[in-house]
VOVEXVEX-257606 format. One record per residue: residue in three letters; z negated, x negated, y negated of N, C-alpha, C, CB in turn; residue number from 1. Coordinates in steps of 0.1 Angstrom, whole numbers, plus 5000, padded with zeros to 4 digits. Glycine has a CB too. Layout:
! residues N
  residu   nzz   nxx   nyy  cazz  caxx  cayy   czz   cxx   cyy  cbzz  cbxx  cbyy  num
     ALA     Z     X     Y     Z     X     Y     Z     X     Y     Z     X     Y  NUM
...
//
This chain:
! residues 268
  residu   nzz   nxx   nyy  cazz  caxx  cayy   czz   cxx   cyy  cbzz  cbxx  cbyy  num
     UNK  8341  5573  5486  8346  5578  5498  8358  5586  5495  8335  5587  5505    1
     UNK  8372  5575  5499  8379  5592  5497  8384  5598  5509  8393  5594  5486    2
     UNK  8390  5609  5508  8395  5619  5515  8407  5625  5512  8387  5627  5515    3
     UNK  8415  5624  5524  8426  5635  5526  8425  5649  5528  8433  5632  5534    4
     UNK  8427  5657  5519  8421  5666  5521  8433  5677  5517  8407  5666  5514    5
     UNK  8435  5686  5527  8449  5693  5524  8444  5713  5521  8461  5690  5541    6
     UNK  8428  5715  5531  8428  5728  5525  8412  5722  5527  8435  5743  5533    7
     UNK  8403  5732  5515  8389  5729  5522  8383  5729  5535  8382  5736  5518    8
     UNK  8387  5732  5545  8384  5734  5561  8381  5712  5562  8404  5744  5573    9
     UNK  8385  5710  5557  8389  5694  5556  8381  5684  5552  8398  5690  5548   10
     UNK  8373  5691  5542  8362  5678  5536  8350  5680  5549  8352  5682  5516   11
     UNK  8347  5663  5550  8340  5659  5556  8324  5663  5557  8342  5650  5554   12
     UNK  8320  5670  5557  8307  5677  5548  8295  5669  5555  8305  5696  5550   13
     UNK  8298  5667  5569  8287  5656  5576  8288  5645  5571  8288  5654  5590   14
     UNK  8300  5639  5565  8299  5625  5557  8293  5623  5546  8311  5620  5552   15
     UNK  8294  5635  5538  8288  5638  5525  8269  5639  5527  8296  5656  5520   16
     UNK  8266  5649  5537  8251  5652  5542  8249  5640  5541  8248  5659  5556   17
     UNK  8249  5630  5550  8248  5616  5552  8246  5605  5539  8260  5614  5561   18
     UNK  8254  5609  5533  8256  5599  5522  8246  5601  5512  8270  5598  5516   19
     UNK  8244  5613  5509  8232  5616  5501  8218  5613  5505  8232  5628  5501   20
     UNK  8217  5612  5521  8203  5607  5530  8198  5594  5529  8205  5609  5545   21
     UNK  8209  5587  5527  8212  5575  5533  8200  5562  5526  8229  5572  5529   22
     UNK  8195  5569  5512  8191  5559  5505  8172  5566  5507  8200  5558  5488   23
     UNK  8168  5577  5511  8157  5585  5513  8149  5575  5522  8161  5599  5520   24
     UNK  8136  5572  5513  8125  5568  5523  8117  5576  5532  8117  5562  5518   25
     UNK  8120  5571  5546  8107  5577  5555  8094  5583  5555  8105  5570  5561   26
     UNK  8091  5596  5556  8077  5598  5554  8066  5595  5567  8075  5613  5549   27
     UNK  8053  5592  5563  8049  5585  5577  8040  5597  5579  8041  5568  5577   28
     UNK  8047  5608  5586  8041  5619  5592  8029  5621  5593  8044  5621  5601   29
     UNK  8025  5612  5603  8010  5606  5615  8000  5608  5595  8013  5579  5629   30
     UNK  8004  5598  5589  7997  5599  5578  7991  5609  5571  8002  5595  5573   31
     UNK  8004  5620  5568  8005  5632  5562  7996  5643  5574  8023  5635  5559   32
     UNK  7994  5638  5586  7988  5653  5596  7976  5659  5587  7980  5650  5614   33
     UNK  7963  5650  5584  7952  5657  5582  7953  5668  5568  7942  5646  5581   34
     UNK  7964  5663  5559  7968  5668  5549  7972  5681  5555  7977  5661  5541   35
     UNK  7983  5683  5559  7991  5694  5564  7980  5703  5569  8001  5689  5576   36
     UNK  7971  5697  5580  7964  5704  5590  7949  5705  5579  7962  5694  5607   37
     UNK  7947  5707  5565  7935  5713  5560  7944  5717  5550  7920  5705  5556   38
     UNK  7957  5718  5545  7960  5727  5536  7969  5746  5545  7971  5715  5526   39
     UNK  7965  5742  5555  7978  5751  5563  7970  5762  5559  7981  5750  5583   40
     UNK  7980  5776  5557  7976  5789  5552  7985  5795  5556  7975  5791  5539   41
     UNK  7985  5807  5560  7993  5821  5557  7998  5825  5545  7987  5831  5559   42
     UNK  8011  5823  5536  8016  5821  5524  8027  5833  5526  8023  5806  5520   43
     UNK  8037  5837  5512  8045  5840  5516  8058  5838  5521  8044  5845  5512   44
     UNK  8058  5827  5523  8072  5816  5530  8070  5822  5545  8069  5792  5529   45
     UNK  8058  5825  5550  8057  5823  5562  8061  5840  5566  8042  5816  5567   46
     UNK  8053  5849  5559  8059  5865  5559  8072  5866  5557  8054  5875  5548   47
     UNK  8078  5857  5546  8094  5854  5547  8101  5854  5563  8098  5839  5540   48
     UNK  8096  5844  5561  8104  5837  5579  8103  5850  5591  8091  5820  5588   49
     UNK  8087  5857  5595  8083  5864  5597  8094  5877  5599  8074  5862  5590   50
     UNK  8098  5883  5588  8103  5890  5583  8120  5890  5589  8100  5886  5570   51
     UNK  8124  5876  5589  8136  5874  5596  8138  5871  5611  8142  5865  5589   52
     UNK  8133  5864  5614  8131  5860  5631  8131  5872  5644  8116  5852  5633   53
     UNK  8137  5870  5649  8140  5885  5659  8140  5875  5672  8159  5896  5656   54
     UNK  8123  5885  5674  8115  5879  5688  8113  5888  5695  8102  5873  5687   55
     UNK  8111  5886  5706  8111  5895  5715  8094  5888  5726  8129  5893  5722   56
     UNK  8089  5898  5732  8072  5891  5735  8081  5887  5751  8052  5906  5736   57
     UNK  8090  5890  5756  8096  5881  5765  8100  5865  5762  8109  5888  5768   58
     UNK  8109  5863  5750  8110  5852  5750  8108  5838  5752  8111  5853  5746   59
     UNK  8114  5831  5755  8108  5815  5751  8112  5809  5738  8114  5803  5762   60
     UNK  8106  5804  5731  8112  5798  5715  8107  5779  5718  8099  5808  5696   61
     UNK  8118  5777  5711  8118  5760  5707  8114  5759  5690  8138  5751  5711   62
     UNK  8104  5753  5689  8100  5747  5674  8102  5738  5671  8090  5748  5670   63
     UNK  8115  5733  5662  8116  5724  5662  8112  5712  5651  8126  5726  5666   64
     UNK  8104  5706  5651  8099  5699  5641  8082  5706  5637  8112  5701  5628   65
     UNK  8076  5711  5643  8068  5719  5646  8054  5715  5634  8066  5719  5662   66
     UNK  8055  5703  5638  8042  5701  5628  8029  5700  5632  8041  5711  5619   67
     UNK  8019  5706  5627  8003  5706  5631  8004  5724  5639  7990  5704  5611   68
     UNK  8017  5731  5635  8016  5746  5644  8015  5757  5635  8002  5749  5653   69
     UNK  8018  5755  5619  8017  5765  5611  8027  5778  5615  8019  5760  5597   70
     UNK  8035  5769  5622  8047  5781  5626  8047  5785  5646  8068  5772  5622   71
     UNK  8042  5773  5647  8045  5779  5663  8033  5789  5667  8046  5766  5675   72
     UNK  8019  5782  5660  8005  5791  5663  8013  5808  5666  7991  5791  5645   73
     UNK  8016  5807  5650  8023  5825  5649  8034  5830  5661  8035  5828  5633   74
     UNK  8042  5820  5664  8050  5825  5670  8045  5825  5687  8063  5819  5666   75
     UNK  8039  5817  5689  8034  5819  5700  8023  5832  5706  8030  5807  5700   76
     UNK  8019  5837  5697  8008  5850  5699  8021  5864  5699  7993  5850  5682   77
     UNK  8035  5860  5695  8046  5872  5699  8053  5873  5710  8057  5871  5690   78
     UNK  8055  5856  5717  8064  5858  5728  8058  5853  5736  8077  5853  5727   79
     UNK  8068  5849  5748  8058  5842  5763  8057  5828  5765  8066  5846  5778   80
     UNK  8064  5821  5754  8063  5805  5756  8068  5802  5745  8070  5798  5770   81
     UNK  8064  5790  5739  8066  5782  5732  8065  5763  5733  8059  5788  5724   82
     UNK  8077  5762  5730  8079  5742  5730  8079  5740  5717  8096  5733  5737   83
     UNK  8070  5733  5712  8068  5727  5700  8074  5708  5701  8050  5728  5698   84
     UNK  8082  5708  5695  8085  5693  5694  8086  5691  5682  8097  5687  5700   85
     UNK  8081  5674  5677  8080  5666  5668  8078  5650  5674  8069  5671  5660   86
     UNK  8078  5644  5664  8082  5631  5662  8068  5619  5664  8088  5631  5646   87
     UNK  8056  5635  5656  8042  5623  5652  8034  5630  5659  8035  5620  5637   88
     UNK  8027  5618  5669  8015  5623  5680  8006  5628  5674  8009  5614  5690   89
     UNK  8005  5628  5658  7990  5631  5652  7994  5643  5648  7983  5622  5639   90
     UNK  8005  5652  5644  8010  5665  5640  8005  5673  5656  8031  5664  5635   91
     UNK  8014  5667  5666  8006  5677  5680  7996  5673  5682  8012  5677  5695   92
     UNK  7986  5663  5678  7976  5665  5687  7968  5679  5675  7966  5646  5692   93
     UNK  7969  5676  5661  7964  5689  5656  7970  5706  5658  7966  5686  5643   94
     UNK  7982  5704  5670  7985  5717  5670  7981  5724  5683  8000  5719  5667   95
     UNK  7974  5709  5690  7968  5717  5702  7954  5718  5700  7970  5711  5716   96
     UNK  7946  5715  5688  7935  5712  5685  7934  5728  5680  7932  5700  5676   97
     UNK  7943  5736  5674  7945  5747  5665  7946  5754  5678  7957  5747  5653   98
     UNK  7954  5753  5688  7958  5761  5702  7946  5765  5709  7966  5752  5711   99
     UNK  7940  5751  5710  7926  5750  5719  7918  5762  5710  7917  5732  5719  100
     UNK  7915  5760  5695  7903  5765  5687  7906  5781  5692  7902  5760  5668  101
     UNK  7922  5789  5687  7925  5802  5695  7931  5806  5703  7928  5807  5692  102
     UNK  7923  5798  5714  7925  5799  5728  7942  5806  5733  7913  5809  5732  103
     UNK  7948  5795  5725  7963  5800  5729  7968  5791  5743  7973  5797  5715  104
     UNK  7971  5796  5751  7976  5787  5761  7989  5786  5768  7971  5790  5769  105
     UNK  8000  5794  5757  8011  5798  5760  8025  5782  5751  8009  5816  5754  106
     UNK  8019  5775  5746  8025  5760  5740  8028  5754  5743  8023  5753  5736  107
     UNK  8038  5746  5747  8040  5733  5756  8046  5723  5744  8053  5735  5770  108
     UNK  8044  5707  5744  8044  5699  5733  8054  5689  5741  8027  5693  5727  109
     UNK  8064  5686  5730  8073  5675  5736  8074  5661  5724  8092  5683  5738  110
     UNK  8067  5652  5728  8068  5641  5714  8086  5636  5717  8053  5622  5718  111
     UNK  8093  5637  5708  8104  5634  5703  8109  5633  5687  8109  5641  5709  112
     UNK  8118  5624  5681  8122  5626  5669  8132  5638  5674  8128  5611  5661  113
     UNK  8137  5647  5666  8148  5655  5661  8159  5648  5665  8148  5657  5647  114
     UNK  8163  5638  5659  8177  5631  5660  8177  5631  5679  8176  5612  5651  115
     UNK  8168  5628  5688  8172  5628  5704  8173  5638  5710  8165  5621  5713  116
     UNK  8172  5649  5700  8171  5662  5706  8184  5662  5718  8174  5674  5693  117
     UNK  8181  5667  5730  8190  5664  5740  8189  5680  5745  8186  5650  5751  118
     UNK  8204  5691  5752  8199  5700  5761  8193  5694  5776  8211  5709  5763  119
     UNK  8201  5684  5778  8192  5681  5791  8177  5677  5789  8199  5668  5800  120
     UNK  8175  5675  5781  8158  5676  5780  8153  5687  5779  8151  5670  5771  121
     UNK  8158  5696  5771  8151  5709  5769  8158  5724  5784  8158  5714  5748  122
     UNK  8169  5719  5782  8175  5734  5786  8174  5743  5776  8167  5741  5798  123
     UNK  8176  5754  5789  8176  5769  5780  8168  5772  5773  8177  5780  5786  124
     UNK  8159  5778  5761  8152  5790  5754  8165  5802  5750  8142  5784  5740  125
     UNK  8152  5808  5747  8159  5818  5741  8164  5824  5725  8153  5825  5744  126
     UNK  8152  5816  5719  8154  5812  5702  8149  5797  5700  8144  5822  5692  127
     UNK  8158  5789  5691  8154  5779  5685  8150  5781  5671  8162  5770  5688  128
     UNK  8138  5777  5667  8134  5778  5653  8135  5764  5644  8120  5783  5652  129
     UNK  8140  5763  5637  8138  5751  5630  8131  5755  5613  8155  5744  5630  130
     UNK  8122  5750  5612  8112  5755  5598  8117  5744  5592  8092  5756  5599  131
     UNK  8118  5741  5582  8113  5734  5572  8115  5718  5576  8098  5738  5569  132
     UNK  8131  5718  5590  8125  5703  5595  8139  5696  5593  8119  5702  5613  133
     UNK  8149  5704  5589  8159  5694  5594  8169  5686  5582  8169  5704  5604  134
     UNK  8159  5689  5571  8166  5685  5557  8168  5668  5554  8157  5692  5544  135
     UNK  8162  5662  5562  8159  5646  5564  8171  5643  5574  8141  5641  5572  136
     UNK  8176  5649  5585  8184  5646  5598  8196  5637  5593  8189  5659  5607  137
     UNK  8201  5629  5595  8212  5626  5593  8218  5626  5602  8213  5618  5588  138
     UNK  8219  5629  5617  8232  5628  5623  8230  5645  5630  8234  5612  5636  139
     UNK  8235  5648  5615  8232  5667  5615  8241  5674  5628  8241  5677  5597  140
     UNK  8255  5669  5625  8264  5677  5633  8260  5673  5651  8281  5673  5628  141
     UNK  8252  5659  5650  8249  5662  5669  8238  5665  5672  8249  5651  5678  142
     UNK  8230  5671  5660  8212  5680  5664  8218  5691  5665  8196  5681  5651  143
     UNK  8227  5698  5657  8233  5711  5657  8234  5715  5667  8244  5714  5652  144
     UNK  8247  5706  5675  8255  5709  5681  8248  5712  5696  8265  5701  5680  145
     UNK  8237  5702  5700  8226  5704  5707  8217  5717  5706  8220  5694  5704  146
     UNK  8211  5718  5693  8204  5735  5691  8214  5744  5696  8200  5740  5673  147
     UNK  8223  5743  5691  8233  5753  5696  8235  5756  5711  8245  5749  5691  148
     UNK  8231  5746  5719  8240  5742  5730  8222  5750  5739  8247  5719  5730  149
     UNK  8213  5751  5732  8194  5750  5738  8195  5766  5736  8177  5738  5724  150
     UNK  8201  5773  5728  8197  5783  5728  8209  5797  5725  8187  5781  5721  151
     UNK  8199  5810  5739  8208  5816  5742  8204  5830  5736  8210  5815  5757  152
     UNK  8201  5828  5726  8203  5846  5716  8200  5838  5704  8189  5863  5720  153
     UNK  8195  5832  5695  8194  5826  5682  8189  5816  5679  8189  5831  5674  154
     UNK  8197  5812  5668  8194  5802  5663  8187  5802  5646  8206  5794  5665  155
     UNK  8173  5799  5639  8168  5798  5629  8163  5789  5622  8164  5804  5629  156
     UNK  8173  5786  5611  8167  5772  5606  8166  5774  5591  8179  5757  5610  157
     UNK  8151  5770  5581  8154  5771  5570  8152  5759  5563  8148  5780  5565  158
     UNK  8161  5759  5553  8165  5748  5543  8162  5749  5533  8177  5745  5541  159
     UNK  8158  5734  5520  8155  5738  5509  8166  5746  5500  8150  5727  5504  160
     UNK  8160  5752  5490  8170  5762  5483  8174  5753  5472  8163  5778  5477  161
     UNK  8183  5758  5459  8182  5749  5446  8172  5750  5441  8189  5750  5437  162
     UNK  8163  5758  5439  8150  5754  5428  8142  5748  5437  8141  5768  5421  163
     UNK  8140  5742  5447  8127  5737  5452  8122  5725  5446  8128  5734  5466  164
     UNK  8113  5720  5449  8106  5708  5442  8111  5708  5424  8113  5693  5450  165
     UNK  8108  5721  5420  8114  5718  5406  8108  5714  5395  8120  5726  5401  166
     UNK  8090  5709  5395  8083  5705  5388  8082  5688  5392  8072  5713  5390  167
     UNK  8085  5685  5405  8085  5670  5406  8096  5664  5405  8081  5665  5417  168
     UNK  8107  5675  5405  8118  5671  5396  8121  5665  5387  8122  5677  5393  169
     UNK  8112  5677  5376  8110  5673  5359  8107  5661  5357  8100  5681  5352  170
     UNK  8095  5661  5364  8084  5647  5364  8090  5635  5370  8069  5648  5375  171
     UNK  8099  5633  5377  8104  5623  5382  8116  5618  5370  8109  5629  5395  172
     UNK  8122  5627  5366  8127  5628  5352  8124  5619  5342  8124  5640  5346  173
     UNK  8113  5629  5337  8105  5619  5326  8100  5608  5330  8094  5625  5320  174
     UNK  8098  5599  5342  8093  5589  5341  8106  5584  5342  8080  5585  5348  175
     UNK  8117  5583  5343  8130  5575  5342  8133  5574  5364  8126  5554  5331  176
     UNK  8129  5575  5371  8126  5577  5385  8138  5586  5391  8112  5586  5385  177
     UNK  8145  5583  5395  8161  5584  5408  8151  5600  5411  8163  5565  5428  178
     UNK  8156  5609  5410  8148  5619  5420  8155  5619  5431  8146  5635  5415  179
     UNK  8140  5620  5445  8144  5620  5457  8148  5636  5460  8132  5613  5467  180
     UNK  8162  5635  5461  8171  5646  5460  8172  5647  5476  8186  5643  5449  181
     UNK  8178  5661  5484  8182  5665  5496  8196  5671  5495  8173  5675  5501  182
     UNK  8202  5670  5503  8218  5676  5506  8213  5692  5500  8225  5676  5527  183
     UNK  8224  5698  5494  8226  5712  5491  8225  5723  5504  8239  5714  5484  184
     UNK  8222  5735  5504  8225  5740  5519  8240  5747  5521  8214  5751  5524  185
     UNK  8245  5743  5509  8263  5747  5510  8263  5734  5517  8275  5749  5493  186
     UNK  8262  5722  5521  8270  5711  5525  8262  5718  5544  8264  5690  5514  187
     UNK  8252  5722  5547  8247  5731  5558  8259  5742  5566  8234  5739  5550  188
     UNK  8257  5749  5553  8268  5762  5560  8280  5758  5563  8271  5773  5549  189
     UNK  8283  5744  5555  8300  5743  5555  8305  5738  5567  8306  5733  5543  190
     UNK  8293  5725  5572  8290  5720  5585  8295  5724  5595  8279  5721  5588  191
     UNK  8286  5741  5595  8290  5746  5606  8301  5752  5608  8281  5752  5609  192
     UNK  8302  5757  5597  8318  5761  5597  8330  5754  5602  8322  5762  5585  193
     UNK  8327  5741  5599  8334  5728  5607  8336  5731  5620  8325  5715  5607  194
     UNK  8321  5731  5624  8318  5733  5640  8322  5749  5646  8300  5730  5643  195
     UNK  8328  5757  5638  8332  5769  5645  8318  5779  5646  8340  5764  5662  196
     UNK  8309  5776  5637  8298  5783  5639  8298  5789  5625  8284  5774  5644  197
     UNK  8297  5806  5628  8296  5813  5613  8285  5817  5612  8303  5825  5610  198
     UNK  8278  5813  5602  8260  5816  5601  8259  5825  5590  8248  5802  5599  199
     UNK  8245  5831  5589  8244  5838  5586  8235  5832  5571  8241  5845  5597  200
     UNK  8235  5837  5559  8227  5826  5547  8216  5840  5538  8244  5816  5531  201
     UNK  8205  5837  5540  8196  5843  5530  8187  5837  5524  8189  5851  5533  202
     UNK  8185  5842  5516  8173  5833  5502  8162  5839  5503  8176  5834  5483  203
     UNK  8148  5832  5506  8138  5841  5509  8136  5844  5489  8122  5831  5521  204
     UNK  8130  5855  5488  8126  5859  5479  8110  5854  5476  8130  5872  5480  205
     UNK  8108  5843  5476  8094  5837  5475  8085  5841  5458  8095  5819  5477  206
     UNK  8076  5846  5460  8072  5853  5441  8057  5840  5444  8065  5880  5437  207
     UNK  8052  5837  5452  8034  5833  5450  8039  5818  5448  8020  5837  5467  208
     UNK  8031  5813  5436  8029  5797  5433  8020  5795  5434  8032  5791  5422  209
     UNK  8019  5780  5438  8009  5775  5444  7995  5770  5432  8016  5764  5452  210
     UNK  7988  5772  5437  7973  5768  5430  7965  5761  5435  7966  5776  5428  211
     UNK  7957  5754  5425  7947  5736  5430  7937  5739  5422  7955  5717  5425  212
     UNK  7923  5735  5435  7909  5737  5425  7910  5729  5419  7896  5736  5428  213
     UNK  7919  5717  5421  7915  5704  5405  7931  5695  5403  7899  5687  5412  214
     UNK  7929  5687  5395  7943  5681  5391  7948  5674  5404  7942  5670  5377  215
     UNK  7932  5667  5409  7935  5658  5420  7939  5665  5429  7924  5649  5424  216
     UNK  7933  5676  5432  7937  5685  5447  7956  5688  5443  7925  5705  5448  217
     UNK  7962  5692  5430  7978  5686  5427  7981  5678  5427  7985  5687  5418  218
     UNK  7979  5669  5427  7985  5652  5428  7984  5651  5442  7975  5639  5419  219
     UNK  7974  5653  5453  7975  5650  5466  7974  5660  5473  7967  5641  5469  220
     UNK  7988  5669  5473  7986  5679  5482  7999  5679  5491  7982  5692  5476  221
     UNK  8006  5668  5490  8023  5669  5500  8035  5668  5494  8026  5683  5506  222
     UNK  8035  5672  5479  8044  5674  5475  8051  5665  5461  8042  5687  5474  223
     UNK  8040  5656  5461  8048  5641  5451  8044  5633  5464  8039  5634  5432  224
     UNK  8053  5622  5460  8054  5612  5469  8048  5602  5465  8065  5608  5473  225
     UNK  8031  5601  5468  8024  5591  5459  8023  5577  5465  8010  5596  5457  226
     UNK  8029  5581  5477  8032  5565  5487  8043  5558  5474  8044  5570  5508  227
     UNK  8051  5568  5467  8062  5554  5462  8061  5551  5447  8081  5559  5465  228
     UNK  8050  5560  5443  8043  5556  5430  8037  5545  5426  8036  5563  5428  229
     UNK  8036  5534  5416  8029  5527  5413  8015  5534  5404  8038  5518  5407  230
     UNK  8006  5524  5404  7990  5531  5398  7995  5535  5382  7974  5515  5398  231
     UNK  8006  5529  5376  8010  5532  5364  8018  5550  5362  8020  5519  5362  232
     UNK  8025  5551  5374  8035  5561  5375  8022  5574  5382  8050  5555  5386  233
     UNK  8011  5568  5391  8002  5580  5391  7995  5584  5380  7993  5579  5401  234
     UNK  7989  5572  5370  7986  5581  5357  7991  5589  5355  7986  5577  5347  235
     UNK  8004  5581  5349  8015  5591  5345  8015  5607  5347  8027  5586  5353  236
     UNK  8015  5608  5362  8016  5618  5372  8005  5630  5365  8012  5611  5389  237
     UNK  7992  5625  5366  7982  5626  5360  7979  5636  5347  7980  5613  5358  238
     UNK  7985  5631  5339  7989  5635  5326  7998  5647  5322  7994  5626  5323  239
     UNK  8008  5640  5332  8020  5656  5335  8011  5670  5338  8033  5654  5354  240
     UNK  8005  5666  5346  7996  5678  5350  7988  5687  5348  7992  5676  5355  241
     UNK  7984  5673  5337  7972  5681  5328  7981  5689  5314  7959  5667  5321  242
     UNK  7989  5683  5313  7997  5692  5304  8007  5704  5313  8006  5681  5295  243
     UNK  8013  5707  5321  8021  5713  5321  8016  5729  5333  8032  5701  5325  244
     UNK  8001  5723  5340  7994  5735  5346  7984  5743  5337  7986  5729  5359  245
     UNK  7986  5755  5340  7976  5768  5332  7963  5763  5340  7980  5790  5335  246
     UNK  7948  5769  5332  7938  5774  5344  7935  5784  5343  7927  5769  5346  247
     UNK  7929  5790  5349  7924  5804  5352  7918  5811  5367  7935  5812  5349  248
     UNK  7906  5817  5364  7897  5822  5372  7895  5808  5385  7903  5840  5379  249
     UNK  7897  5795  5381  7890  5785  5386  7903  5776  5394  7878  5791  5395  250
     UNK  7914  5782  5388  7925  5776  5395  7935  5769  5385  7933  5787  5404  251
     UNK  7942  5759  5388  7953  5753  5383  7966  5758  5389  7951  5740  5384  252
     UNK  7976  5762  5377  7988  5768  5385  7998  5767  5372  7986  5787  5392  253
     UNK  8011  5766  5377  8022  5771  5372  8034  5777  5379  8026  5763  5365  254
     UNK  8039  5787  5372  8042  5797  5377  8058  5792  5384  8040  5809  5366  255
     UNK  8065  5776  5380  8075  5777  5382  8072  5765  5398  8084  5774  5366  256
     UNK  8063  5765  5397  8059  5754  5408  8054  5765  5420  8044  5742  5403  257
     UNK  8065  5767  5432  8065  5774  5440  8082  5770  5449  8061  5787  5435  258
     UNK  8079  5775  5461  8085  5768  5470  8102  5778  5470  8073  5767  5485  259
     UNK  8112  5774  5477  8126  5777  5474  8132  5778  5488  8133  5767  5464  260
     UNK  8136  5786  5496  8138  5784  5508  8150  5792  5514  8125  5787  5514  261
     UNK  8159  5788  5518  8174  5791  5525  8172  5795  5541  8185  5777  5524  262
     UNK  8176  5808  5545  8172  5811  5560  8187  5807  5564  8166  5830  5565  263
     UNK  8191  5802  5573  8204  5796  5578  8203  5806  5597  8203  5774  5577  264
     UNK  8213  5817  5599  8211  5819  5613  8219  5825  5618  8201  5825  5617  265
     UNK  8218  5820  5629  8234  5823  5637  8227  5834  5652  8243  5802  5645  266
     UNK  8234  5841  5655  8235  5849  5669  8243  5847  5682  8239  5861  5667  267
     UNK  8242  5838  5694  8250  5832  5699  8258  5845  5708  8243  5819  5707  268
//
């Protein structure tokens, strides 16, 4: 790809986002719900987020990419309404199953991918949240430009950081394996910069790693992609594990295997 490029304001950074996406296989959500919806916890990613989001118990909030509700459950017990949208009818039907169980009645659910995110479908809120959803998007600059367009006091979106995934990294490594890599969130910030939007950039300070009663409960918990493994490369997998996790007081952990997360937010 080249480029004319006379001051940095110039590089194409949505071309770049894109081009990095381009070769990423689809995850089949609907598949991944029951996972999601028996591993969901209160962590400290979520006190992170928590920590930053400026709600108000008036508000309406948009979730975007919402999931089974690990984020909207919370946010919905702060303000006066919440729109949860996603892509997979099996992610909402577990977030109204979670709604129903604490009698939350304040949720409304919109089946959509991200990419059709439209304001005439949504209108106004008051905050749009985007968790953990928009690192797959490829046609970034017209979901933006849309969030932007949905909401009238903030916008919050977090992105992976550099250290994330940095044990399936390794592992992907050693077996000779392309690692399924994500755009940086400098190619994010620069975006918007494009678009005349100055955001705001923090690094959550995440310290807790994650821990598995068994090797198998690491190998199948979300975070290798055992859909694109062969039975050779899950041994493999297998092995890594048993070598490279501590135990103790009945858990498997290492300390570098924990999650990396970029708060991206703007104030309209």
């Amino acid at each position: 790809m080249k480029q004319c490029i006379e001051t940095p304001n110039d590089v194409d950074w949505e071309s770049f986002w894109a081009l990095k996406l381009e070769s990423k296989v689809n995850k089949d959500w609907d598949k991944a719900a029951p996972g999601f919806f028996k591993r969901t916890r209160k962590d400290d990613y979520q006190n992170a987020l928590f920590d930053k989001l400026i709600l108000d118990e008036k508000d309406t909030v948009l979730d975007v990419g919402c999931g089974e509700g690990s984020v909207t459950i919370p946010i919905a017990k702060r303000v006066k309404k919440v729109i949860g949208l996603d892509s997979s009818p099996k992610m909402l039907e577990y977030l109204e199953k979670r709604a129903c169980e604490q009698n939350i009645e304040n949720i409304e659910t919109i089946l959509k991918p991200i990419e059709e995110i439209s304001y005439e479908d949504i209108g106004n809120v008051d905050v749009v949240v985007c968790s953990r959803s928009l690192n797959g998007i490829i046609p970034i600059r017209k979901v933006l430009t849309e969030l932007d367009r949905i909401a009238s006091k903030y916008v919050f979106i977090t992105v992976f950081g550099p250290e994330n995934k940095k044990i399936e990294k390794d592992f992907d490594i050693e077996i000779g394996r392309k690692t399924e890599d994500f755009p940086d969130y400098n190619y994010f910030f620069n975006i918007l910069f494009n678009m005349g939007i100055y955001a705001n950039v923090e690094r959550f300070d995440l310290k807790n790693y994650r821990k598995y009663d068994s090797i198998a409960d690491a190998m199948d918990n979300g975070k290798f992609r055992l859909d694109l493994y062969d039975d050779d490369e899950k041994l493999k997998l297998k092995e890594y594990l048993e070598r490279i996790l501590s135990f103790e007081d009945g858990k498997y952990y290492n300390v570098k295997d924990k999650a990396d997360w970029i708060m991206i937010w703007w104030k309209k």
